[in-house]
VOPAGU-2260 file (C-alpha; in pm, 1 decimal, decimal comma):
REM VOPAGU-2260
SITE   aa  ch    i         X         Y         Z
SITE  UNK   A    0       0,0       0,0       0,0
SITE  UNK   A    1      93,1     327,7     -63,4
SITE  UNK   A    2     263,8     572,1     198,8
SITE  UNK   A    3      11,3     860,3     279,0
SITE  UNK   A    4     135,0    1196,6     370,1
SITE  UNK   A    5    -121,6    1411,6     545,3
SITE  UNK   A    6     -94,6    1801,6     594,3
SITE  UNK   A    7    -260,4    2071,0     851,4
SITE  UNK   A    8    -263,6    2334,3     716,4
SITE  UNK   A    9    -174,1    2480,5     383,1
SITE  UNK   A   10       5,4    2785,4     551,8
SITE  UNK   A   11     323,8    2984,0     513,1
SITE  UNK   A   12     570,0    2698,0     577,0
SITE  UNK   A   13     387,7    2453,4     363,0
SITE  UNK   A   14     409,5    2682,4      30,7
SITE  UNK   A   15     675,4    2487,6    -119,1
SITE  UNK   A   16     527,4    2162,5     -24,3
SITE  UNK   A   17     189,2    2231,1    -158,7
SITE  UNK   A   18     398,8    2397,8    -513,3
SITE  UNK   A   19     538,7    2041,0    -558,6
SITE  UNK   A   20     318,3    1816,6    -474,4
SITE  UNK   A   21     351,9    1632,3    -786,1
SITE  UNK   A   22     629,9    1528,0    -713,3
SITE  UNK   A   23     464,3    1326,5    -418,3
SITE  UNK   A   24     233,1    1206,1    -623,9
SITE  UNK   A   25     429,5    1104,2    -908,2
SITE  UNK   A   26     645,2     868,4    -639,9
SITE  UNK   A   27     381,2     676,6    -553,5
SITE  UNK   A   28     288,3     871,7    -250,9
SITE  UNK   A   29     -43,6     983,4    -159,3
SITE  UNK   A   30    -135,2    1324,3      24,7
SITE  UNK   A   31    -406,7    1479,4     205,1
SITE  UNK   A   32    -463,1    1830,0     312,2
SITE  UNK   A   33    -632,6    1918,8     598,3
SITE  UNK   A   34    -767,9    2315,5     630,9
SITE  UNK   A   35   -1096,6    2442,5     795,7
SITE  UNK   A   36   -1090,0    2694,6     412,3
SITE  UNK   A   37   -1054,0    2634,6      66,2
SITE  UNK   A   38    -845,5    2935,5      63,7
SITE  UNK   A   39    -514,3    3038,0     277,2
SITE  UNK   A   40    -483,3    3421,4     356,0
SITE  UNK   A   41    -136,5    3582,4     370,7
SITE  UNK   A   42    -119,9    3733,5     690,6
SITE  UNK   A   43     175,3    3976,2     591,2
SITE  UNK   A   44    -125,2    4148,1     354,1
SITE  UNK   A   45    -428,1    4128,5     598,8
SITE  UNK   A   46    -419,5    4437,1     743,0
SITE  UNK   A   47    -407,4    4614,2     372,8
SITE  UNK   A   48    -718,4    4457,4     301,5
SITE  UNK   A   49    -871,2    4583,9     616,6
SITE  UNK   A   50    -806,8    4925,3     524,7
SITE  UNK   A   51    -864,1    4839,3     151,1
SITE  UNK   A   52    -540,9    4847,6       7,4
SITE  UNK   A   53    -603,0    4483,0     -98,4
SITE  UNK   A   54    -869,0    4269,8    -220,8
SITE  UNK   A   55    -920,1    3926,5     -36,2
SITE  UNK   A   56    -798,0    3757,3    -414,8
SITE  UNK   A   57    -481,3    3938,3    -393,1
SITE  UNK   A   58    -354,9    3816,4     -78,4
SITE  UNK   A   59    -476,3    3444,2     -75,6
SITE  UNK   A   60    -410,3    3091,5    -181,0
SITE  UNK   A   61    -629,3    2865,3    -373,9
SITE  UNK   A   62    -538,4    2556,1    -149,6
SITE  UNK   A   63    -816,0    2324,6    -265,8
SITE  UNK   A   64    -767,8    2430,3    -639,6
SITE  UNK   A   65    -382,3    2352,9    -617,2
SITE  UNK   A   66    -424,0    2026,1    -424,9
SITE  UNK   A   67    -639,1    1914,4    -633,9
SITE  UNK   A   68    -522,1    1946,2    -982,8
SITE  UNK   A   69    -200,6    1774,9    -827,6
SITE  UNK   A   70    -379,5    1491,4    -780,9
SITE  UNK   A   71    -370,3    1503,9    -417,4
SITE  UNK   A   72    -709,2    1487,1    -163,3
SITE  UNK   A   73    -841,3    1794,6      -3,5
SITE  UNK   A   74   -1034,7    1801,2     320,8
SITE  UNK   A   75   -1241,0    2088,4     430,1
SITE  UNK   A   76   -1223,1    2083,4     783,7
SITE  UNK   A   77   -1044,0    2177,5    1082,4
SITE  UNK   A   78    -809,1    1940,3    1285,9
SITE  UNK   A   79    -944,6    1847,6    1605,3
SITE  UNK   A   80    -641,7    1556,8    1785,6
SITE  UNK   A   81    -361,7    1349,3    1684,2
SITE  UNK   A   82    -344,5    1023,7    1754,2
SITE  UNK   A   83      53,1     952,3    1711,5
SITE  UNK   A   84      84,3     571,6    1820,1
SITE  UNK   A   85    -233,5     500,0    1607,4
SITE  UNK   A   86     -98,9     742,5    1320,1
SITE  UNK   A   87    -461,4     935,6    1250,0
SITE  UNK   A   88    -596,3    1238,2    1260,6
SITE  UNK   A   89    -978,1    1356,5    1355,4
SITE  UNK   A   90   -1119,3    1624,8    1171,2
SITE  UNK   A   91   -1431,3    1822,3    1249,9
SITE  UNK   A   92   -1647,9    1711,0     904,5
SITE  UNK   A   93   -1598,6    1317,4     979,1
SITE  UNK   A   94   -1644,9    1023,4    1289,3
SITE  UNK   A   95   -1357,9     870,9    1096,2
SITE  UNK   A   96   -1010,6     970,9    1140,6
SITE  UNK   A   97    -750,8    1003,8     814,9
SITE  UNK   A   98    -455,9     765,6     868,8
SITE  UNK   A   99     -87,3     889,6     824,1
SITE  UNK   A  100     268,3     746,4     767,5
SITE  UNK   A  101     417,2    1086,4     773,3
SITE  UNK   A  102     194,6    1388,4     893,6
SITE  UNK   A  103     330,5    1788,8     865,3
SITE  UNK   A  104     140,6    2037,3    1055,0
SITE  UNK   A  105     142,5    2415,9     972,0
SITE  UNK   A  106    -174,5    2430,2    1211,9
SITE  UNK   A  107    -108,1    2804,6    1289,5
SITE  UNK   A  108    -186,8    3023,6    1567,7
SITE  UNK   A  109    -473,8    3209,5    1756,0
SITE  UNK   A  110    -541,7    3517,4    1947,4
SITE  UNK   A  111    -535,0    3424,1    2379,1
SITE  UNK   A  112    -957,9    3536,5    2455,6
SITE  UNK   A  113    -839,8    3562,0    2838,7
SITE  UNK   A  114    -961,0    3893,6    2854,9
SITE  UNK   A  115   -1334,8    3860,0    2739,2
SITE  UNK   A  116   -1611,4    3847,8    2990,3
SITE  UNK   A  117   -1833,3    3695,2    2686,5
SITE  UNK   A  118   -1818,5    3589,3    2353,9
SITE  UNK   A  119   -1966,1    3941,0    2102,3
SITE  UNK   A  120   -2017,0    3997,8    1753,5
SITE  UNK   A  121   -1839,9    4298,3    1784,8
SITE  UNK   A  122   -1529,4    4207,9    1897,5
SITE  UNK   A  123   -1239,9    4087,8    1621,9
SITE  UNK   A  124    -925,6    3908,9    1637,3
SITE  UNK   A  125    -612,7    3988,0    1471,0
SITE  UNK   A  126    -640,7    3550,0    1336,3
SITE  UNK   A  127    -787,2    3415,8    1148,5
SITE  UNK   A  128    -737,9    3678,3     866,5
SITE  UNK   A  129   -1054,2    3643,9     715,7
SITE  UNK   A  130   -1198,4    3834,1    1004,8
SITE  UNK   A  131   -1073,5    4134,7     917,0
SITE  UNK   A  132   -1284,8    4113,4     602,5
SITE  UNK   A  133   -1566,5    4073,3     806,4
SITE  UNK   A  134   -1425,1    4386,2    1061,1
SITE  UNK   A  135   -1411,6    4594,3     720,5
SITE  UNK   A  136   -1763,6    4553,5     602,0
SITE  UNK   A  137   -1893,1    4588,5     965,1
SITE  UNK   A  138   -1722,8    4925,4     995,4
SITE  UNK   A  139   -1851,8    5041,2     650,1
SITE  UNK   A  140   -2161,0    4912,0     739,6
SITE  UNK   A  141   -2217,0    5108,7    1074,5
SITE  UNK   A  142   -2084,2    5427,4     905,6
SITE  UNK   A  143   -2340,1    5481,5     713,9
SITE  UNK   A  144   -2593,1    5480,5    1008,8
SITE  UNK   A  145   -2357,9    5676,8    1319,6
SITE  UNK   A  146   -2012,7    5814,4    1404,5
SITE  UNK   A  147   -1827,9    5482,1    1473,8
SITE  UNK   A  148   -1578,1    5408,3    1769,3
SITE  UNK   A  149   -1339,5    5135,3    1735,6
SITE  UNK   A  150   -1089,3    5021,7    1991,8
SITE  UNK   A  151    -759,6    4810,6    1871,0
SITE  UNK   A  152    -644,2    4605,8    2215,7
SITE  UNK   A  153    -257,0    4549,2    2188,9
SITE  UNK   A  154      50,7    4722,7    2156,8
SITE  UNK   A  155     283,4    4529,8    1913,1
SITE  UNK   A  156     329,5    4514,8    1558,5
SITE  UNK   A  157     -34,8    4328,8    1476,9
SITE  UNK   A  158    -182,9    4598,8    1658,9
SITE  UNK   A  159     -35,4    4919,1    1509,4
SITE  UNK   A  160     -89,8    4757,6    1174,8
SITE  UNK   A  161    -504,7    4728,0    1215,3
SITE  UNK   A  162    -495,4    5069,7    1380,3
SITE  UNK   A  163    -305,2    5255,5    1090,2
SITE  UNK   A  164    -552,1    5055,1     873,5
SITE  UNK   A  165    -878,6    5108,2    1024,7
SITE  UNK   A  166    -743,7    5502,9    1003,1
SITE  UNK   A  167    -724,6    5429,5     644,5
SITE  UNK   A  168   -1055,2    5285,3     612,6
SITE  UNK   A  169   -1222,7    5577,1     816,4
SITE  UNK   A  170   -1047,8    5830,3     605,5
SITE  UNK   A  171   -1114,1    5627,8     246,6
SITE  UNK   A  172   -1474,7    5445,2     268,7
SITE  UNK   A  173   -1680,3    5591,4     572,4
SITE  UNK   A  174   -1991,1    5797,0     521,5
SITE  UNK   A  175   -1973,5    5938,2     871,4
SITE  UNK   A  176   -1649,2    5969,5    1134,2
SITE  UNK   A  177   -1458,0    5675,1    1260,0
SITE  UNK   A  178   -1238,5    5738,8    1593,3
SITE  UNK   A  179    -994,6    5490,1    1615,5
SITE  UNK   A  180    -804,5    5432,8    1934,7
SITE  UNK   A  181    -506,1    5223,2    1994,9
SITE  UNK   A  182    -455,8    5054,6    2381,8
SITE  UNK   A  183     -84,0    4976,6    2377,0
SITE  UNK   A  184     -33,7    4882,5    2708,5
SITE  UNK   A  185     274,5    5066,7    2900,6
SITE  UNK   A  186     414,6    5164,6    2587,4
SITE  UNK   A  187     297,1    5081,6    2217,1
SITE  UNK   A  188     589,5    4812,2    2017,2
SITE  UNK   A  189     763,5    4804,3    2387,5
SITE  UNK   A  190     938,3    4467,1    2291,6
SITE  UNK   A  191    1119,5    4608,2    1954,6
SITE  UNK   A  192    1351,2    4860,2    1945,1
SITE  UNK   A  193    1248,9    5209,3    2044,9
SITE  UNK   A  194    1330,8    5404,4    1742,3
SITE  UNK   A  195    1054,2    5174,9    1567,9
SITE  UNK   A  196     794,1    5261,9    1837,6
SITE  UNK   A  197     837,9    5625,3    1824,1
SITE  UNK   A  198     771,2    5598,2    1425,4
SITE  UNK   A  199     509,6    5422,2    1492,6
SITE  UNK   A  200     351,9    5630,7    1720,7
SITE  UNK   A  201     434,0    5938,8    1519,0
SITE  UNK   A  202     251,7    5815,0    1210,4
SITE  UNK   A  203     -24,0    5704,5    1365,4
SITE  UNK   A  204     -89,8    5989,5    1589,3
SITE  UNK   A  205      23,9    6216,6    1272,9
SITE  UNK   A  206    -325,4    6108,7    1101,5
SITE  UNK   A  207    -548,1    6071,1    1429,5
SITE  UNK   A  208    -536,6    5771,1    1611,8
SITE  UNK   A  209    -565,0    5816,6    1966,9
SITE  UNK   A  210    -300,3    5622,6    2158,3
SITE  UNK   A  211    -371,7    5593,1    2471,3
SITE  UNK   A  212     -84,5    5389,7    2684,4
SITE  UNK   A  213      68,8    5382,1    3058,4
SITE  UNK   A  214    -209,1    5076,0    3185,4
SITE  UNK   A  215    -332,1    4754,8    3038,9
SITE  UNK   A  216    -662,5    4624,8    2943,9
SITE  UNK   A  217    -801,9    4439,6    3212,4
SITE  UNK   A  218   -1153,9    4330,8    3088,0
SITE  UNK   A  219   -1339,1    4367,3    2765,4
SITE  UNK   A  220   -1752,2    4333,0    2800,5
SITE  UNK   A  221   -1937,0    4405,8    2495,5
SITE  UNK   A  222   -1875,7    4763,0    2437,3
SITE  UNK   A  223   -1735,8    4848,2    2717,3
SITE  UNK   A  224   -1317,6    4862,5    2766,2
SITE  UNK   A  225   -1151,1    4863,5    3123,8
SITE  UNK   A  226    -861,5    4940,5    3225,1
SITE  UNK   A  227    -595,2    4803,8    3475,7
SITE  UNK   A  228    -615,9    5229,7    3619,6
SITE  UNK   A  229   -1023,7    5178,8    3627,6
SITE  UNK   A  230   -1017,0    5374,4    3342,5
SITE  UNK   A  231   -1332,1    5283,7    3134,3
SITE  UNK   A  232   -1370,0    5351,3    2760,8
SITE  UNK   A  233   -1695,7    5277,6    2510,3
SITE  UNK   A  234   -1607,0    5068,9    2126,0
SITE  UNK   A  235   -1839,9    5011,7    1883,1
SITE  UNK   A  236   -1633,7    4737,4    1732,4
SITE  UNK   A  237   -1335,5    4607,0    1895,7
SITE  UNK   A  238    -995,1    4455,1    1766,2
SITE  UNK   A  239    -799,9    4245,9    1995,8
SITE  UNK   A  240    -425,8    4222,0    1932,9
SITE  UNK   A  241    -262,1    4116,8    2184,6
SITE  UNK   A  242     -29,1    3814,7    2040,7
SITE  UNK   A  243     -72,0    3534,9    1941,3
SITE  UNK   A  244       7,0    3128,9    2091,8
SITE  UNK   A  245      15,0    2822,4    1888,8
SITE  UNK   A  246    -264,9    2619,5    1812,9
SITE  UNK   A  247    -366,4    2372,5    2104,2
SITE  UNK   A  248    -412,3    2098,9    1873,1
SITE  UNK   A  249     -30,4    1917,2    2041,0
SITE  UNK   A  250    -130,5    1964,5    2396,5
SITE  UNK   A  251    -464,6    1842,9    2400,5
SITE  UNK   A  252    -350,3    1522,0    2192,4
SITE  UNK   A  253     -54,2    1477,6    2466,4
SITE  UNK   A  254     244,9    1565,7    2176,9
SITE  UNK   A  255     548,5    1709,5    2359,8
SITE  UNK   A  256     564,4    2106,6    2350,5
SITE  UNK   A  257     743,1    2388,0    2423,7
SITE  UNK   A  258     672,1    2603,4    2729,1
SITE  UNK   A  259     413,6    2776,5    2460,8
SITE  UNK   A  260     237,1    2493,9    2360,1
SITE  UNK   A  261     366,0    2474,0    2046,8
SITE  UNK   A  262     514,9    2145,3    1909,4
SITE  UNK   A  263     818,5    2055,9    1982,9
SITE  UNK   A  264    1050,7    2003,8    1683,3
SITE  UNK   A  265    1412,4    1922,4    1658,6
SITE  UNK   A  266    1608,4    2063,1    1431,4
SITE  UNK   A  267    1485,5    1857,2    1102,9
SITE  UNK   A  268    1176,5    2045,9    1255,2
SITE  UNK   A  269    1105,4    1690,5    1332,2
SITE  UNK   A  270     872,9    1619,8    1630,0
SITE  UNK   A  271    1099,9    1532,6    1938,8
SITE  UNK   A  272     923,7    1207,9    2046,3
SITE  UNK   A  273     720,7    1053,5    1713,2
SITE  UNK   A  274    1025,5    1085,3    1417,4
SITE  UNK   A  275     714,1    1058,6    1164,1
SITE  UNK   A  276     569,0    1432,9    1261,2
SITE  UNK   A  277     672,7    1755,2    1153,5
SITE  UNK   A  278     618,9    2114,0    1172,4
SITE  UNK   A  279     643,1    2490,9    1069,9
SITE  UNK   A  280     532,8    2836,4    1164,0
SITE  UNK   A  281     411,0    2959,4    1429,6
SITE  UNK   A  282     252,0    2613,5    1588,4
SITE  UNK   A  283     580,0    2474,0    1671,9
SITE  UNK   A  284     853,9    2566,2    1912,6
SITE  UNK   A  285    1220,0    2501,7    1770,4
SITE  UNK   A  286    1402,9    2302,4    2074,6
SITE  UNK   A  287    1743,2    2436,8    1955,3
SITE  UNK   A  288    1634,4    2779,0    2052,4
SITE  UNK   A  289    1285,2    2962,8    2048,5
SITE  UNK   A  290    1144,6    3126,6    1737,5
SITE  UNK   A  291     957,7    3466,1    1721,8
SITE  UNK   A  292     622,9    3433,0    1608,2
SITE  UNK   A  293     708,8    3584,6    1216,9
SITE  UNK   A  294     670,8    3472,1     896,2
SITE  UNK   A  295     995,3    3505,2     797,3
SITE  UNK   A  296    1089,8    3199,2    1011,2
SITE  UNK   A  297     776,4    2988,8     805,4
SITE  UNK   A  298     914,0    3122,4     473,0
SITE  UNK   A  299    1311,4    2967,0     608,0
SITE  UNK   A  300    1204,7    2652,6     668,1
SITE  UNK   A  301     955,1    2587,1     345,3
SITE  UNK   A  302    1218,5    2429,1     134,5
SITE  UNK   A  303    1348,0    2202,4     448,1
SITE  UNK   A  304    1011,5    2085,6     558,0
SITE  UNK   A  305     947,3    1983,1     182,8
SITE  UNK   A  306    1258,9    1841,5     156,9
SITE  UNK   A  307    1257,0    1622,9     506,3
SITE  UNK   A  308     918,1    1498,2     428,5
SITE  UNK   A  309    1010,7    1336,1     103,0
SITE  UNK   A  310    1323,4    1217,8     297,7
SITE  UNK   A  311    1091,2    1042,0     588,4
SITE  UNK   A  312     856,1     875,3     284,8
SITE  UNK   A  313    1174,3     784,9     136,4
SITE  UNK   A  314    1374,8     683,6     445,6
SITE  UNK   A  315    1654,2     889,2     344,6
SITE  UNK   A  316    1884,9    1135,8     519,9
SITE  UNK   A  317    1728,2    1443,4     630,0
SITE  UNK   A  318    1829,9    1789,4     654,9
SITE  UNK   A  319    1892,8    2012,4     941,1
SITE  UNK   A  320    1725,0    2370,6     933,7
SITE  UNK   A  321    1874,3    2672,9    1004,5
SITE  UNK   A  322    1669,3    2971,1    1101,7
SITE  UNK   A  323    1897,3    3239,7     959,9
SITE  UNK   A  324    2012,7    3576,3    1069,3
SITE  UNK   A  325    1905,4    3934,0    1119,5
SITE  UNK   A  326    1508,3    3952,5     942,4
SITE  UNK   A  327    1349,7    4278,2     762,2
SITE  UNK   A  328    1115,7    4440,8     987,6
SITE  UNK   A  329     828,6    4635,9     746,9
SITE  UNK   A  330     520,8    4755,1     929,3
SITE  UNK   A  331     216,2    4862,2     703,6
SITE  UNK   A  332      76,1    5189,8     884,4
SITE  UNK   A  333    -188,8    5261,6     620,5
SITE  UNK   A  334    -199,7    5528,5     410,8
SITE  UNK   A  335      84,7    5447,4     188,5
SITE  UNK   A  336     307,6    5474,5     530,8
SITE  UNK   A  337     509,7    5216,5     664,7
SITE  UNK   A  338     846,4    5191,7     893,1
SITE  UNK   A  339    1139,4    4969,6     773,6
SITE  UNK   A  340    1374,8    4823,5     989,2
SITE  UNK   A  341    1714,8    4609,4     923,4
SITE  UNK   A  342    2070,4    4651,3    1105,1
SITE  UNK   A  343    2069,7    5014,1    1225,5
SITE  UNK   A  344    1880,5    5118,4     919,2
SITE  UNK   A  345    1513,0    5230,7    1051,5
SITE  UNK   A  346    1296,4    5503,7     894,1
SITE  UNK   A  347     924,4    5560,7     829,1
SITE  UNK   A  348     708,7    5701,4     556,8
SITE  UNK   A  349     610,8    5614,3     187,8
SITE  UNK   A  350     921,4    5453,3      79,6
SITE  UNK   A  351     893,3    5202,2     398,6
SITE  UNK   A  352     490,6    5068,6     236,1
SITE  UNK   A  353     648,2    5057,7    -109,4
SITE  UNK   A  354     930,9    4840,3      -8,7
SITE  UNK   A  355     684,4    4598,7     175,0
SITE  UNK   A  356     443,9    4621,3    -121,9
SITE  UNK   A  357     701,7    4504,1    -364,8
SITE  UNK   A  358     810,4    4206,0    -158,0
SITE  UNK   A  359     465,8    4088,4     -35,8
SITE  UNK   A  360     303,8    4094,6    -371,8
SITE  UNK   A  361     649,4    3942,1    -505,2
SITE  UNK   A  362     548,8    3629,9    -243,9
SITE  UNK   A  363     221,6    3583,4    -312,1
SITE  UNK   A  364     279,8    3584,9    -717,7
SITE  UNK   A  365     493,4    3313,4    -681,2
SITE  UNK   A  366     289,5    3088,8    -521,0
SITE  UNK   A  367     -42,8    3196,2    -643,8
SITE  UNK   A  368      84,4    3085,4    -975,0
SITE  UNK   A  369      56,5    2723,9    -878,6
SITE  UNK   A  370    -316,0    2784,0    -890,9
């Protein structure tokens, strides 16, 4: 019988993978791909379709359509356990679970809800990226009836992107005025360097958002946003930023993990205790030393993944990833603004967008051409 490799997720660090799957399928080998959509959204481009700088077609993959015409299977569903010593995987669409020889999860990452007193339909997380479709429409939609507040919870890079976005939205596409304002915590982008922060801040501020930093978030109850000073502030629609962990998919099916749940992966980014799993981007946790949770890391280890999962059908050597040096920092501000950051080269403004344009649309050709 044929060896069956199944995938979760048809993410960032499965882009080569999913490009050559022929060559899976020409071997003899048979592939599944696991993925609660039939498309993948580049999260690099979400906020610039928030603020409308995008369309949802130009910053997604056609998953099914590639799997598919490569002659592989494609399962619309999310991932629910693993089952390593049985080799299966349960899905949400199905009481029967898809065996594996060799399984590769790019499974992804959410936003913590730790902070919500209840679930609401007008609150919006920074994953999945779809969402912020959703958040776009809703804001257009309310503009046209009232002067619209919206809150963005968070004070790194995610955050600063939807708030610079929303901005863009409000100025662009709103009938009537949208205030956004941006909780950042003690300080907004606190854990880069500072020179990026203050850029940040003095775009954003530079075209209205209303920062307001020096105490956390403590709750969030449908409209209403509290403080860690008792500070208390009204949203009409609510974006919640705050980070993001790895999907909980390896703890709850007893995998071993890193201290953030994340799967722990060697450095063949090879589960450490079942040699037939493997993993990229942001839902694993590299055991030779932790990873920041960027896409840059997922792009790095796209052409080992593929390669160590043809090695494992094979039973061939397989080969060790490196994650690389110094990474571009590029932060889409709306507007046409951005800050750039590499080395001790940081600045902000149009140039800093147009740089970040060029690469991210550069990506997403590439791959979208497998359609």
């Amino acid at each position: 019988m044929s060896k069956h490799l199944v995938m979760i997720g048809g993410g960032h660090a499965h882009m080569v993978t999913l490009a050559n799957l022929n060559t899976f399928i020409t071997n003899g080998f048979n592939v599944t791909v696991i993925q609660p959509s039939d498309y993948h959204y580049y999260s690099g481009m979400g906020p610039g379709m928030l603020g409308g700088t995008y369309h949802p077609d130009d910053i997604r993959f056609a998953t099914r359509k590639v799997v598919e015409q490569a002659g592989g299977t494609f399962v619309r569903a999310k991932a629910e356990s693993i089952d390593p010593v049985n080799q299966t995987v349960s899905v949400t669409s199905s009481d029967e679970p898809i065996p594996y020889d060799v399984l590769s999860c790019n499974a992804g990452s959410f936003v913590p809800q730790d902070q919500f007193a209840e679930a609401s339909d007008n609150i919006y997380t920074a994953k999945p990226i779809e969402a912020l479709l959703e958040a776009r429409n809703k804001i257009i939609e309310l503009s046209q009836k009232q002067p619209v507040e919206v809150a963005v919870v968070g004070g790194g890079p995610s955050a600063v992107e939807v708030a610079g976005n929303v901005q863009q939205l409000a100025e662009h596409d709103c009938q009537q005025s949208v205030n956004v304002r941006l909780f950042g915590g003690k300080k907004i982008m606190s854990k880069i360097a500072p020179r990026i922060g203050e850029l940040c801040e003095k775009y954003l501020a530079g075209r209205g958002v209303d920062i307001v930093c020096g105490s956390y978030v403590e709750r969030i109850e449908g409209t209403q946003i509290t403080l860690e000073n008792g500070n208390e502030y009204h949203a009409d629609i609510i974006f919640h930023c705050v980070g993001v962990v790895p999907s909980r998919i390896f703890l709850e099916s007893g995998l071993a993990t890193g201290p953030d749940g994340g799967l722990l992966v060697n450095e063949y980014l090879q589960s450490v205790d079942h040699p037939n799993i493997f993993g990229g981007g942001d839902c694993i946790y590299f055991e030779p030393g932790g990873l920041d949770k960027v896409g840059v890391y997922a792009v790095r280890q796209n052409p080992v993944l593929y390669q160590n999962l043809m090695a494992s059908l094979e039973g061939t050597e397989l080969h060790p990833f490196s994650p690389g040096g110094k990474y571009l920092l590029i932060y889409n501000l709306g507007n046409g603004e951005g800050v750039f950051s590499k080395y001790f080269v940081t600045f902000g403004g149009k140039m800093a967008f147009t740089i970040k344009d060029y690469i991210d649309r550069k990506f997403i050709k590439e791959f979208q051409a497998i359609e």
